[in-house]
DSSP file (Angstrom, degrees, kcal/mol; ACC not computed):
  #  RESIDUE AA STRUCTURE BP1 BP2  ACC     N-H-->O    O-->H-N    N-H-->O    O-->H-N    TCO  KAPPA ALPHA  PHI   PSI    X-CA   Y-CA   Z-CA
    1    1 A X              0   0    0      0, 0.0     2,-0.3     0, 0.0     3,-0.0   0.000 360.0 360.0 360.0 137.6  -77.3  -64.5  -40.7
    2    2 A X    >>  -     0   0    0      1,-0.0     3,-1.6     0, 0.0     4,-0.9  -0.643 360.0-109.3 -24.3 106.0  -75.9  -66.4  -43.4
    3    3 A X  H >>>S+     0   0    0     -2,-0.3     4,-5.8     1,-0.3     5,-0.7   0.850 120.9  49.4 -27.7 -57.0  -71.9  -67.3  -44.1
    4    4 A X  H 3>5S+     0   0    0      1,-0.3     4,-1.9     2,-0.2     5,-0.4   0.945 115.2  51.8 -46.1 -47.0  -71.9  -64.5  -47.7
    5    5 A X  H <>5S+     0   0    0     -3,-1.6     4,-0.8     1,-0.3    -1,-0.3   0.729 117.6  28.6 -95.0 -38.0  -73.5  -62.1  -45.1
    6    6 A X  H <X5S+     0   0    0     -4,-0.9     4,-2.0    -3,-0.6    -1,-0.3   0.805 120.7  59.1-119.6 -45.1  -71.0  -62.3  -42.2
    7    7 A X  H  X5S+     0   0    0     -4,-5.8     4,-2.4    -5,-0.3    -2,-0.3   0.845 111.1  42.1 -32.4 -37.3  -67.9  -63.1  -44.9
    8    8 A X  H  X<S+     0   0    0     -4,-1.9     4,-1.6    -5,-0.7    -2,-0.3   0.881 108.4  55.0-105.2 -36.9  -68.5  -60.1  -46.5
    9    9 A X  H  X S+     0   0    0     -4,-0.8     4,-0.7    -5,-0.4    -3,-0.2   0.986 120.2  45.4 -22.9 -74.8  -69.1  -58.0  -42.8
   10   10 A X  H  X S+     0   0    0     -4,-2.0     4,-3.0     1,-0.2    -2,-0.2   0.709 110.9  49.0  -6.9 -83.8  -65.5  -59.7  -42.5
   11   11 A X  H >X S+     0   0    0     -4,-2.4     4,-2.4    -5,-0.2     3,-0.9   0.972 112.1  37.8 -38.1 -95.9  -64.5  -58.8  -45.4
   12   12 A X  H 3X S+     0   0    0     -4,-1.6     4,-1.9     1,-0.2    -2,-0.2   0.638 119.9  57.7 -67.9  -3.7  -65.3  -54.6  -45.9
   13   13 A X  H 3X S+     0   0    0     -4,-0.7     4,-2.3    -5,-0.2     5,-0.4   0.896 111.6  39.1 -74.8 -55.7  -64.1  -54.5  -41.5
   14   14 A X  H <X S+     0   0    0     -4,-3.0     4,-2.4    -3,-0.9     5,-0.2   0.971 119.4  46.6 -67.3 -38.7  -60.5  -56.1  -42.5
   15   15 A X  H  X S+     0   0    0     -4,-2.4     4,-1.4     2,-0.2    -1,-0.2   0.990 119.0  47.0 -51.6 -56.1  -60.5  -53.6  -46.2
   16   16 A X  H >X S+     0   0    0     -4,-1.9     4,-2.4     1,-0.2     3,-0.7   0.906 112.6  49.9 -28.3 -82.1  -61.5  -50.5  -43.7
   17   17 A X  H >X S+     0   0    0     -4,-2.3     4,-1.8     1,-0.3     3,-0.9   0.784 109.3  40.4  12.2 -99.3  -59.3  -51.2  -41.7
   18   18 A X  H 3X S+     0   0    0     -4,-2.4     4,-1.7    -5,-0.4    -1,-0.3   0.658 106.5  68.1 -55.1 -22.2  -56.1  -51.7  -43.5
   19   19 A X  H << S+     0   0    0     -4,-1.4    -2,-0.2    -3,-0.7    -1,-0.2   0.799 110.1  35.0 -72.6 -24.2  -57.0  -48.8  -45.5
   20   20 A X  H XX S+     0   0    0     -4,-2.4     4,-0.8    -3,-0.9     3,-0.5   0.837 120.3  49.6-103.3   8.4  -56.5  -46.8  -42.3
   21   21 A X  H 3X S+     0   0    0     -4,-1.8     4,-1.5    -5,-0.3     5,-0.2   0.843 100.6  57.1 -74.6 -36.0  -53.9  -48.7  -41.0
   22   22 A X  H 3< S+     0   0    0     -4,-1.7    -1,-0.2     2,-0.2    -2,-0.1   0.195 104.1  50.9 -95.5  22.8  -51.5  -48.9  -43.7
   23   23 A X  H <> S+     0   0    0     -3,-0.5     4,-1.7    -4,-0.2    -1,-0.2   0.446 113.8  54.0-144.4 -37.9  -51.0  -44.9  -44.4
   24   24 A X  H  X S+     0   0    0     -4,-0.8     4,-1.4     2,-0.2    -2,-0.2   0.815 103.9  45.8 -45.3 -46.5  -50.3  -44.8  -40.7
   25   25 A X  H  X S+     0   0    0     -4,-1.5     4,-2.1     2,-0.2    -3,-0.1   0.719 109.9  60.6 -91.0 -15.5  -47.8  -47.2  -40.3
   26   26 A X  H >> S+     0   0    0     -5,-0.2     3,-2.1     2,-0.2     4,-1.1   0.985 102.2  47.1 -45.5 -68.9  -46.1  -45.7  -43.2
   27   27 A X  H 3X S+     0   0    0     -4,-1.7     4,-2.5     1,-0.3    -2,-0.2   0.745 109.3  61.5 -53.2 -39.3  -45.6  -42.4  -41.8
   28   28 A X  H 3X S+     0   0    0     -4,-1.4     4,-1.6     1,-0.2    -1,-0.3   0.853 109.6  37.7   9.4 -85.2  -44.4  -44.4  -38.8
   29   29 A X  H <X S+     0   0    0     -4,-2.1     4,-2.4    -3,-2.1    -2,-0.2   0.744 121.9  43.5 -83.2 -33.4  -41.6  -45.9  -40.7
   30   30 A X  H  X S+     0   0    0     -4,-1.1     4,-3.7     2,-0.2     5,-0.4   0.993 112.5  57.3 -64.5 -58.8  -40.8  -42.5  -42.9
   31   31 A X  H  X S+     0   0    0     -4,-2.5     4,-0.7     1,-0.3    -2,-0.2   0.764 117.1  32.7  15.5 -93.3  -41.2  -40.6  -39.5
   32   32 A X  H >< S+     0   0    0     -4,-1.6     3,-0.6     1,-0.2     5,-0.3   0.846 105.3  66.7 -53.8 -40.2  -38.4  -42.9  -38.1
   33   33 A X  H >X S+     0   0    0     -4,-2.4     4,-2.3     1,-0.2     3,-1.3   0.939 108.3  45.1 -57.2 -43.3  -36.3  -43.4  -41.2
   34   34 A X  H 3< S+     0   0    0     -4,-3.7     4,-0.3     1,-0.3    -1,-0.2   0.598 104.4  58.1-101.2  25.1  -35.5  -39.3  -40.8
   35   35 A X  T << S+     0   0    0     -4,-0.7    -1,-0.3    -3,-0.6     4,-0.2   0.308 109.1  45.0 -90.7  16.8  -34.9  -39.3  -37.5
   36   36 A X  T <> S+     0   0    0     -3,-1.3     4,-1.3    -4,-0.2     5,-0.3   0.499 116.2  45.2-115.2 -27.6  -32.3  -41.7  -38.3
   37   37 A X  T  < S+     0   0    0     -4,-2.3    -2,-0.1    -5,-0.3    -3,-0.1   0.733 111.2  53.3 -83.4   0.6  -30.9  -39.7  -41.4
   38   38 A X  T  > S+     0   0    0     -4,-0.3     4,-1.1     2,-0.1    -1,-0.2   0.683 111.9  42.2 -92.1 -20.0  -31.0  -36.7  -39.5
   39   39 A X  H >> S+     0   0    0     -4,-0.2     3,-1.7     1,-0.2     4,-0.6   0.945 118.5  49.8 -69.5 -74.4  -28.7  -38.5  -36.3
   40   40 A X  H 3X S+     0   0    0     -4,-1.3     4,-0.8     1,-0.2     5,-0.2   0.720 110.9  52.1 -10.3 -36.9  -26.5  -40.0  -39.5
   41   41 A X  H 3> S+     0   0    0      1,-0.3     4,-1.2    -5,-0.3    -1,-0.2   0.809 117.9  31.7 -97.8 -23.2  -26.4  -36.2  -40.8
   42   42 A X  H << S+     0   0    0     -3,-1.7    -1,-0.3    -4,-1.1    -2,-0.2   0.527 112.7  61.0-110.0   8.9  -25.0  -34.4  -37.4
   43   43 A X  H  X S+     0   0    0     -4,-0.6     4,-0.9     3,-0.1    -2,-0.2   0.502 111.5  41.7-107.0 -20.8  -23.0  -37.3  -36.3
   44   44 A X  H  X S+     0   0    0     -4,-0.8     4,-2.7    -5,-0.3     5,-0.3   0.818 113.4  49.3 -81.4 -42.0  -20.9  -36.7  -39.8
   45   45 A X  H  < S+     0   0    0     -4,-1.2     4,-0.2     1,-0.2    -1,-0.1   0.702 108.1  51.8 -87.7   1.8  -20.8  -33.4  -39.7
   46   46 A X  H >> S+     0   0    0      2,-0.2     3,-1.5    -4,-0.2     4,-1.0   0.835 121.8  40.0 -72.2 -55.8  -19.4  -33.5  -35.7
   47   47 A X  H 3X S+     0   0    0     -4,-0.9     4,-1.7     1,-0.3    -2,-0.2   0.896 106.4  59.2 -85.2 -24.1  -16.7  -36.0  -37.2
   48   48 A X  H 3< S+     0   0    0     -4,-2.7     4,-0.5     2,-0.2    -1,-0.3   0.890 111.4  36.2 -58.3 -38.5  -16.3  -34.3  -39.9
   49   49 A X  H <> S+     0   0    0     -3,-1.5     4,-0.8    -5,-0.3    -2,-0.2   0.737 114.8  60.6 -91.5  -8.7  -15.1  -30.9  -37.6
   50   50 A X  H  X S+     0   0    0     -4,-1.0     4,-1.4     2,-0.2    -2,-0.2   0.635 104.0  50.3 -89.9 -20.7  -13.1  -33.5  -35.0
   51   51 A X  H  X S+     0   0    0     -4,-1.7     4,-0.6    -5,-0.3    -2,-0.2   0.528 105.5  65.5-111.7   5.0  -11.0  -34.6  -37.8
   52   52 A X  H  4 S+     0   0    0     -4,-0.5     4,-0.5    -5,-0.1    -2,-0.2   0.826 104.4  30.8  56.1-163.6  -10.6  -31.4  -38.4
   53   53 A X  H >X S+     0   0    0     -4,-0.8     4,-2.7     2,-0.2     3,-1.8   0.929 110.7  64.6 -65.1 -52.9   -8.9  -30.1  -35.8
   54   54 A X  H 3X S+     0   0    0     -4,-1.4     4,-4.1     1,-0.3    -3,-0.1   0.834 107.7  44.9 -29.4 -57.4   -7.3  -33.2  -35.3
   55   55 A X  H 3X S+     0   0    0     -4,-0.6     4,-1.1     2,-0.2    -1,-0.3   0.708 113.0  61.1 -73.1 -28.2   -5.7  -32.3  -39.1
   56   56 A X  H X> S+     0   0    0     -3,-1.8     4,-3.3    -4,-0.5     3,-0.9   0.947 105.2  38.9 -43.2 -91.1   -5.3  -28.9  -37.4
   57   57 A X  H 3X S+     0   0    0     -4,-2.7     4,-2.1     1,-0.2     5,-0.3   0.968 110.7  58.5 -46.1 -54.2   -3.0  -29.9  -34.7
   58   58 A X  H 3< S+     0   0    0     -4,-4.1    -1,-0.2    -5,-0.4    -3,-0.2   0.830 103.5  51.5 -59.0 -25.3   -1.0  -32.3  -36.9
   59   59 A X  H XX S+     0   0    0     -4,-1.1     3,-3.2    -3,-0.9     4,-0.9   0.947 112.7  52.2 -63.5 -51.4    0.1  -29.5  -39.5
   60   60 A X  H >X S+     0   0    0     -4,-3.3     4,-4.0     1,-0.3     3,-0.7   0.877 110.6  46.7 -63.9  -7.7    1.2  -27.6  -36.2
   61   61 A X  H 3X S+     0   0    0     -4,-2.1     4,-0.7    -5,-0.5    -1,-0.3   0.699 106.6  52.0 -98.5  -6.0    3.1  -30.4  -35.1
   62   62 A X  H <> S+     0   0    0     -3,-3.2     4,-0.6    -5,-0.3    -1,-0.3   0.332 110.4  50.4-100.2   4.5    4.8  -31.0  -38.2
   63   63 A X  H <X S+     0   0    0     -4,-0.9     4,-0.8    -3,-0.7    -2,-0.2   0.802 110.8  52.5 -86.3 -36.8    5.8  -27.2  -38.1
   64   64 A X  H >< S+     0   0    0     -4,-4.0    65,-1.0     2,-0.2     3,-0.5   0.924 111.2  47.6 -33.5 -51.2    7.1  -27.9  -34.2
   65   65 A X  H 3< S+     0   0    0     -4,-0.7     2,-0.4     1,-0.3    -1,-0.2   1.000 135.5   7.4 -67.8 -74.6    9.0  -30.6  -35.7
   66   66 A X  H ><  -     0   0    0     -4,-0.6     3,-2.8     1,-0.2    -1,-0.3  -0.306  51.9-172.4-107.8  60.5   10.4  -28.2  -38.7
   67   67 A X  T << S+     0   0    0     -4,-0.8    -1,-0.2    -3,-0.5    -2,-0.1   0.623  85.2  67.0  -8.1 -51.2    9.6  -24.9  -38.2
   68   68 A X  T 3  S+     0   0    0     -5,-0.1    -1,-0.3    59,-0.1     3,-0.1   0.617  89.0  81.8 -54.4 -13.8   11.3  -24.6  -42.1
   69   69 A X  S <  S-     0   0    0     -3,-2.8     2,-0.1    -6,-0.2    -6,-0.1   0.077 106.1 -58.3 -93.4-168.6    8.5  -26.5  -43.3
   70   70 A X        -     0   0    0     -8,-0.1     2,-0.6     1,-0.1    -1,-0.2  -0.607  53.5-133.5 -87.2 141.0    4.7  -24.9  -44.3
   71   71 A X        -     0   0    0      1,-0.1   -11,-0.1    -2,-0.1    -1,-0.1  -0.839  27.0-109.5 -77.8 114.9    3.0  -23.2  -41.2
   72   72 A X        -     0   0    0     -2,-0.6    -1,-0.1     1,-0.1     3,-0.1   0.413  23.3-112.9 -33.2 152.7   -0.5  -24.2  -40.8
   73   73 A X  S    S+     0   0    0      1,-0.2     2,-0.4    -3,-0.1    -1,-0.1   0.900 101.6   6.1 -68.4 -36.6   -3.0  -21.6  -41.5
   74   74 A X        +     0   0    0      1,-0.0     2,-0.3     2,-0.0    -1,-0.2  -0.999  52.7 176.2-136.5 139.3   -4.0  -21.6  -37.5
   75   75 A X        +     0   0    0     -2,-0.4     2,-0.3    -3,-0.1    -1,-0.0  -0.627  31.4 138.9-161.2  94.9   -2.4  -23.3  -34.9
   76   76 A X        -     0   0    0     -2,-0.3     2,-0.6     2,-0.1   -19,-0.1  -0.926  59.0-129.2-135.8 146.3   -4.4  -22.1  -31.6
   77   77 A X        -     0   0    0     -2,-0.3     2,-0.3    31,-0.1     5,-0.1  -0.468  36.7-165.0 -79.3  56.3   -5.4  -24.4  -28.9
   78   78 A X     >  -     0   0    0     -2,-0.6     4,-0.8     1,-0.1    -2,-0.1  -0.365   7.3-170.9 -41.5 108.8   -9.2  -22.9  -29.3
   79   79 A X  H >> S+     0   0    0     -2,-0.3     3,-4.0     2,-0.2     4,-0.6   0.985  78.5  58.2 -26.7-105.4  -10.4  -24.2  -26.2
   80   80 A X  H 3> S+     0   0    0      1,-0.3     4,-3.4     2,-0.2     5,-0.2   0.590 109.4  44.3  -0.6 -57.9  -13.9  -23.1  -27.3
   81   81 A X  H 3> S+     0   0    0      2,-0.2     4,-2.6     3,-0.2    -1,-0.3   0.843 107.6  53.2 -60.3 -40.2  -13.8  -25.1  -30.2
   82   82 A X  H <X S+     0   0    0     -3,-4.0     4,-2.9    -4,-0.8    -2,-0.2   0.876 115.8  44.8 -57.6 -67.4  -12.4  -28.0  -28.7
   83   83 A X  H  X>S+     0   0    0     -4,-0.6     4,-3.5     2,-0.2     5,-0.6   0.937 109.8  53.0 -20.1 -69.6  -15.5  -27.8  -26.1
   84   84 A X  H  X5S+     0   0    0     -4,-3.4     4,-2.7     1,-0.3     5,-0.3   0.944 114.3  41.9 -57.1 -56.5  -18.0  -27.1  -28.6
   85   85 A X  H  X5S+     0   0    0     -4,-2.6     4,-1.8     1,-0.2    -1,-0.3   0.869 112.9  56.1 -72.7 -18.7  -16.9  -30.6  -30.8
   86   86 A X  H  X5S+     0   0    0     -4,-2.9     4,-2.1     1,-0.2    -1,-0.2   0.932 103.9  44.4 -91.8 -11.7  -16.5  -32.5  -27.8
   87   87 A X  H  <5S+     0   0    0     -4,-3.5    -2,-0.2    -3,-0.3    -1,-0.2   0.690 116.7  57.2 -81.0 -12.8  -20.2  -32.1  -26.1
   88   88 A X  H >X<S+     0   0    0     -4,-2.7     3,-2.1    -5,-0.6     4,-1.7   0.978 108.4  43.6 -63.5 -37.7  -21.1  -32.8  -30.0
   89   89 A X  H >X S+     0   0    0     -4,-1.8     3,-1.3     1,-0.3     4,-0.8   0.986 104.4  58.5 -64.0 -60.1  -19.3  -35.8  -29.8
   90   90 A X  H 3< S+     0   0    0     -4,-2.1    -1,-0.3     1,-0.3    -2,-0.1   0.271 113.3  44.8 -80.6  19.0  -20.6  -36.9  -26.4
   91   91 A X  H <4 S+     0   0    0     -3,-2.1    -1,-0.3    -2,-0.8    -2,-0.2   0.390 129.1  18.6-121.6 -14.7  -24.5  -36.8  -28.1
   92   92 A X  H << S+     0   0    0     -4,-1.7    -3,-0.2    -3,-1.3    -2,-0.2   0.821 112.9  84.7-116.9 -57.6  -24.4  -38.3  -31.2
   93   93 A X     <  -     0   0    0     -4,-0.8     2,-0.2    -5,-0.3   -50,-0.0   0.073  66.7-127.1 -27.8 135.6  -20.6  -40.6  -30.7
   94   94 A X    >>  -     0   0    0      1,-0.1     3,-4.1    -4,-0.0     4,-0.7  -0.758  35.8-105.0 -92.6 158.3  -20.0  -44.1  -29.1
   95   95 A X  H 3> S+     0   0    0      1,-0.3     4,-0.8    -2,-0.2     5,-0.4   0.565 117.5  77.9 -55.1  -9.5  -17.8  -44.3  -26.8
   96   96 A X  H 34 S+     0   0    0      2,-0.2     4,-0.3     3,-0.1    -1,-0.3   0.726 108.7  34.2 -50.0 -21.5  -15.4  -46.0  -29.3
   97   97 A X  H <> S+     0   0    0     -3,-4.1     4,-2.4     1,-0.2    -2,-0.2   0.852 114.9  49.8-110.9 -49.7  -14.9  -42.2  -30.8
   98   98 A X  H  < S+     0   0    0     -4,-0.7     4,-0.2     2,-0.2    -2,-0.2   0.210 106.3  58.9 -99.7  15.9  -15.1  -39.8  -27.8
   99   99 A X  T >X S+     0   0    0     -4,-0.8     4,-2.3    -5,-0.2     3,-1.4   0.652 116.0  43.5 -79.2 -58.7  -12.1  -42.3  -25.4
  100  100 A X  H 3> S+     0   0    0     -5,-0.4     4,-3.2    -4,-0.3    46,-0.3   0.837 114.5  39.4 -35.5 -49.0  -10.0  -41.6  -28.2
  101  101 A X  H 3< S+     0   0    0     -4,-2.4     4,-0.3     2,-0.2    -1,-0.2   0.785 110.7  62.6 -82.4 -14.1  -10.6  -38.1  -29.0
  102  102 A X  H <> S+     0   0    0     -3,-1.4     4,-1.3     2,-0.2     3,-0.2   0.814 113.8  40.1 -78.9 -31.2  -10.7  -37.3  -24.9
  103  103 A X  H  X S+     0   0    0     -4,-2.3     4,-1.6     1,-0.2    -2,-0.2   0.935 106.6  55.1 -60.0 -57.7   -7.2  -38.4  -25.0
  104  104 A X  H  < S+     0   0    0     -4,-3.2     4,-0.5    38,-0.3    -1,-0.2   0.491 108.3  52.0 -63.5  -1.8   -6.1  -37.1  -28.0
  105  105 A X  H >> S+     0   0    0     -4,-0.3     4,-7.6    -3,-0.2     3,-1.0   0.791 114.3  46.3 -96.8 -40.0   -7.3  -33.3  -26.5
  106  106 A X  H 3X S+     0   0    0     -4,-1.3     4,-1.4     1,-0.3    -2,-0.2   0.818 107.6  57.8 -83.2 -21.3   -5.2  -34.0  -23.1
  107  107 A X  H 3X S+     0   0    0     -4,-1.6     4,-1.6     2,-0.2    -1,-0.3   0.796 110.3  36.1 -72.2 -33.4   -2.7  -35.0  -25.0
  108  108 A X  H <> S+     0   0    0     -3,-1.0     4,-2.2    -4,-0.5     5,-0.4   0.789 117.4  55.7 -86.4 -43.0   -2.4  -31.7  -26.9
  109  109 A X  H >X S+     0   0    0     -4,-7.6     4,-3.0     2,-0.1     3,-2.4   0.965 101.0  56.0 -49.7 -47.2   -3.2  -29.9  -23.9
  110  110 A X  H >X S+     0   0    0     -4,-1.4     4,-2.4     1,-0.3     3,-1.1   0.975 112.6  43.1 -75.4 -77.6   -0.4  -31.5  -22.1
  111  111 A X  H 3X S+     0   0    0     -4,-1.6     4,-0.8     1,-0.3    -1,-0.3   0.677 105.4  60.7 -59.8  -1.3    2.1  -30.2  -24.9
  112  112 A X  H <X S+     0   0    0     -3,-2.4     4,-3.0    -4,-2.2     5,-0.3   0.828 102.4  55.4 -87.3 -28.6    0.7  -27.0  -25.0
  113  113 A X  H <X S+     0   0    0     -4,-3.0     4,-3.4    -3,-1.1    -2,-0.2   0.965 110.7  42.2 -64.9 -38.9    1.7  -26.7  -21.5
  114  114 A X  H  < S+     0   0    0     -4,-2.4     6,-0.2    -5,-0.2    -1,-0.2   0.892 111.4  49.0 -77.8 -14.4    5.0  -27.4  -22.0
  115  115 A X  H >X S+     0   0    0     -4,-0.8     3,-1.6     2,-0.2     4,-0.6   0.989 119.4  43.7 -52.2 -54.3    5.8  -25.6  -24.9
  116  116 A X  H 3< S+     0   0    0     -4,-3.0    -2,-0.2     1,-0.3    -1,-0.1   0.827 123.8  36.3 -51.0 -35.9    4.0  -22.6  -22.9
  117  117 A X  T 3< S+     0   0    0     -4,-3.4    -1,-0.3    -5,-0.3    -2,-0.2   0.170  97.4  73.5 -97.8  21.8    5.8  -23.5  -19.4
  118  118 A X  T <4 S-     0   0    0     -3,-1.6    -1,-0.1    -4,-0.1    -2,-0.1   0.544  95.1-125.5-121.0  -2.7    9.3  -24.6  -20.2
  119  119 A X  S  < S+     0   0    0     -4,-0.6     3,-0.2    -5,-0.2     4,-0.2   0.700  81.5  98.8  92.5  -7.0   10.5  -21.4  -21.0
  120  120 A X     >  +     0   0    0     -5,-0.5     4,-1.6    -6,-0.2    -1,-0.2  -0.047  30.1 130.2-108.6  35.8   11.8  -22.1  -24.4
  121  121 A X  H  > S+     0   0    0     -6,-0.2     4,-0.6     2,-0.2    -1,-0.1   0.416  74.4  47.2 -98.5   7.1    9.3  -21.1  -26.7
  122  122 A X  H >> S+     0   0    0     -3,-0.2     4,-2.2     2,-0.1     3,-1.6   0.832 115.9  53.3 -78.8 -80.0   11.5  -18.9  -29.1
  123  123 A X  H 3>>S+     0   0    0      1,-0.3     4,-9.9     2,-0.3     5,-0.6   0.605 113.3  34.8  20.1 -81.6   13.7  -21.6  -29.0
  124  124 A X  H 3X5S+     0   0    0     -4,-1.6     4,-5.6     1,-0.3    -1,-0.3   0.958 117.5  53.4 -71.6 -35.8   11.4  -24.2  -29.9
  125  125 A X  H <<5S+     0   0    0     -3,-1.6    -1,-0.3    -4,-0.6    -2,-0.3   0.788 119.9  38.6 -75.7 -31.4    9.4  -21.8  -32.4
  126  126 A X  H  <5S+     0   0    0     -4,-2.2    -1,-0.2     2,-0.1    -2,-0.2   0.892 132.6  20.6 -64.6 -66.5   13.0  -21.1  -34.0
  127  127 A X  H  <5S-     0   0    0     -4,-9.9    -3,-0.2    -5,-0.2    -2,-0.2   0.670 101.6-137.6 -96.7   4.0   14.8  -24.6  -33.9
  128  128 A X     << -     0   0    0     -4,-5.6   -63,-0.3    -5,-0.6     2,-0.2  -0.212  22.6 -70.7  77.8 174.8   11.7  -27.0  -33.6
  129  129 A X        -     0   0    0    -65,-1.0     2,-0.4   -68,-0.1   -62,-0.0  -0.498  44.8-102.5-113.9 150.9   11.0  -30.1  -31.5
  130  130 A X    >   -     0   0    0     -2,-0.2     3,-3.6     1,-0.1     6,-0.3  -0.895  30.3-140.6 -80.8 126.0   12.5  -33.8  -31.8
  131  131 A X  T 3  S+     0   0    0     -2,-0.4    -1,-0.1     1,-0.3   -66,-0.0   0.319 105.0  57.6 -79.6  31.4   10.0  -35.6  -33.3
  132  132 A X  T 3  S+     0   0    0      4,-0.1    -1,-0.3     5,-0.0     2,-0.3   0.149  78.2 127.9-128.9  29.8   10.7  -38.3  -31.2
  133  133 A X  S X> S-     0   0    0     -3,-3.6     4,-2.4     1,-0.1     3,-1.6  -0.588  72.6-113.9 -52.6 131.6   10.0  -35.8  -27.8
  134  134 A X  H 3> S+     0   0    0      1,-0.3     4,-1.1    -2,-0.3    -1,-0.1   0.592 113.2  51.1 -53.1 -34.3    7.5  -37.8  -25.8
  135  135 A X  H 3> S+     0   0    0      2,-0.2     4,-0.6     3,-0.1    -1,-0.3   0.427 106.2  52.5 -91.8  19.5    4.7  -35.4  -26.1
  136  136 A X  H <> S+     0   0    0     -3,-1.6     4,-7.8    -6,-0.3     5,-0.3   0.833 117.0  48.6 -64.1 -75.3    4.9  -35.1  -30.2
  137  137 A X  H  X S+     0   0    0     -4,-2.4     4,-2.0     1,-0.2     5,-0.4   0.771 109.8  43.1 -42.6 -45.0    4.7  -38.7  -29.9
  138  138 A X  H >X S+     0   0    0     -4,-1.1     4,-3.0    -5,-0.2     3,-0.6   0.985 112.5  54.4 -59.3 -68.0    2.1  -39.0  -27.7
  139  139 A X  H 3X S+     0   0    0     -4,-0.6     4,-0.7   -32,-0.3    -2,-0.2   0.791 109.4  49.4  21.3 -67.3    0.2  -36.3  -29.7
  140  140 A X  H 3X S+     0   0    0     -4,-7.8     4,-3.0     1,-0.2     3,-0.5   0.956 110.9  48.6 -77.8 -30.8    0.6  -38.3  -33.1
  141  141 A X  H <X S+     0   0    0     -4,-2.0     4,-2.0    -3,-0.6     5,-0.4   0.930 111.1  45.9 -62.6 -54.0   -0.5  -41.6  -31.7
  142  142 A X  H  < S+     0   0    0     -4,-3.0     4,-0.5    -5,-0.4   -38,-0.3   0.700 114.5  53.8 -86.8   2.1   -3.6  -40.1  -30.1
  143  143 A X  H  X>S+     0   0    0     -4,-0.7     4,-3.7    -3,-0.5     5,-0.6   0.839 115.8  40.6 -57.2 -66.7   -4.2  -38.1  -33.8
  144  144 A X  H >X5S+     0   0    0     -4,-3.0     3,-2.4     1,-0.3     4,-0.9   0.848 116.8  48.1 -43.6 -64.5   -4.0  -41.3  -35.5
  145  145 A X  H 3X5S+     0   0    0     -4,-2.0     4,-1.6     1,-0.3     3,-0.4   0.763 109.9  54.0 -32.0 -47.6   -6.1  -43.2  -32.7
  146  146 A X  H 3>5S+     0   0    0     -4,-0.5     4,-2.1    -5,-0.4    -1,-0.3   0.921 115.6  35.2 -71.3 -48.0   -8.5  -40.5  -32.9
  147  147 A X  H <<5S+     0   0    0     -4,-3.7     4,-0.4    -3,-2.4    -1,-0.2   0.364 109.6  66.5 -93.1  23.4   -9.1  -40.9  -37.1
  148  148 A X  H  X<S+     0   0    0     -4,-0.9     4,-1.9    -5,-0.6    -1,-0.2   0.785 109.3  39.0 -83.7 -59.9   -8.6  -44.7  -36.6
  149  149 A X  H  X S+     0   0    0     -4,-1.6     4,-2.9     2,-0.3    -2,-0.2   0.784 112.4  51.1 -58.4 -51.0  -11.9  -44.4  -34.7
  150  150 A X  H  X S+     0   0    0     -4,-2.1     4,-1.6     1,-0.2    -1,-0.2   0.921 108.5  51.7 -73.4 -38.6  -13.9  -41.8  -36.8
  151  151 A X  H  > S+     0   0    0     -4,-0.4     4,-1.3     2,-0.3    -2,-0.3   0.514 109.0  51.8 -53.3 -33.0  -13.4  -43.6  -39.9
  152  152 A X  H  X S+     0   0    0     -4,-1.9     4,-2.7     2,-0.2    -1,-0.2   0.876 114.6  43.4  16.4 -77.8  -14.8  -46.7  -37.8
  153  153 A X  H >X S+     0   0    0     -4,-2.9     4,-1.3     2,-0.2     3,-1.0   0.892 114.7  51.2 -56.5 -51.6  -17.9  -44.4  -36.8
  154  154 A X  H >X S+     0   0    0     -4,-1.6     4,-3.4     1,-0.3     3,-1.6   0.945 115.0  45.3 -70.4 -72.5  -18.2  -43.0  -40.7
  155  155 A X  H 3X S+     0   0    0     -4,-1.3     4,-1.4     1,-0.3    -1,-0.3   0.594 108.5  49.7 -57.0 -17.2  -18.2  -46.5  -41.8
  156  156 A X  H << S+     0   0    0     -4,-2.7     4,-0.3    -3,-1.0    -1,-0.3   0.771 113.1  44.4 -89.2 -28.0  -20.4  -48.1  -39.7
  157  157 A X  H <X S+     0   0    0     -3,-1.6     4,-0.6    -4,-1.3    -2,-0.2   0.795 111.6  53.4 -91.9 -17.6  -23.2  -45.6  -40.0
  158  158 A X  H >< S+     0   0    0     -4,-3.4     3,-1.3    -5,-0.2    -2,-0.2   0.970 114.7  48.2 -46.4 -56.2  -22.6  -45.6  -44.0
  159  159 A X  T 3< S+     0   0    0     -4,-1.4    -2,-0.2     1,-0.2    -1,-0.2   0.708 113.6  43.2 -38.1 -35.0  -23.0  -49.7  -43.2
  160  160 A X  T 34        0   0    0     -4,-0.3    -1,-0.2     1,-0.3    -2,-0.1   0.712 360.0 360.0-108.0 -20.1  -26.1  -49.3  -41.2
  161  161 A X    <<        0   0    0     -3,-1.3    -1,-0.3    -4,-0.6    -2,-0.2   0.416 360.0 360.0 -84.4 360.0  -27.6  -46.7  -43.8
């Protein structure tokens, strides 16, 4: 055989070849590119429903604070809900988002028990809370912490996108 003869073998193996290669490792890369805009697309719309509630709980806690002021459209401690967004969080969140928000739920639990247990809850629902009471505070600190943190997560997968 002859150099043209075995160049040109070479040759139409390596064209073949890449013709079936390259329409394959596209689909590959689209393939992967929407599983990563579909994680991007339920990991916003999870932070999107933790911040929320979050926004939930902070209207009620600025009615605790002043009862005179506007009452939030809901302010129940849905459990359920609470559940439901935190095993979303714990599949698509880093742990940067879900220490924060685990806090910020015990934290609200913890003042729903005392509102609920201390026995004053005309009271408080009449004359309001000090907003410098120890679980308000705690409460707003672990809000803020909590949208410190999604706004983190938002930006970083906007970043990464």
């Amino acid at each position: 055989m002859d150099a043209t003869v075995i160049v040109s073998i070479a040759g139409l193996t390596a064209t073949t070849t890449l013709g079936l290669a390259v329409p394959i490792i596209t689909a590959h890369f689209a393939d992967r590119n929407a599983r990563r805009a579909k994680a991007r697309e339920l990991a916003l719309a999870v932070y999107i429903d933790a911040m929320a509630y979050v926004q939930l709980i902070k209207a009620g806690i600025d009615h605790l604070v002043d009862p005179s002021g506007r009452r939030p459209a809901q302010y129940a401690n849905d459990h359920a809900n609470v559940d439901l967004i935190t095993a979303r969080l714990r599949l698509v969140a880093p742990d940067a988002v879900i220490r924060p928000w685990v806090e910020f739920v015990n934290a609200n639990d913890s003042l729903s028990f005392y509102i609920r247990e201390s026995g004053d809850y005309r009271e408080i629902e009449h004359n309001g809370m000090s907003e410098n009471a120890a679980d308000i505070v705690t409460v707003r600190k672990a809000a803020h912490a909590v949208a410190k943190a999604l706004r983190a997560a938002v930006d970083s997968s906007a970043a990464s996108h």
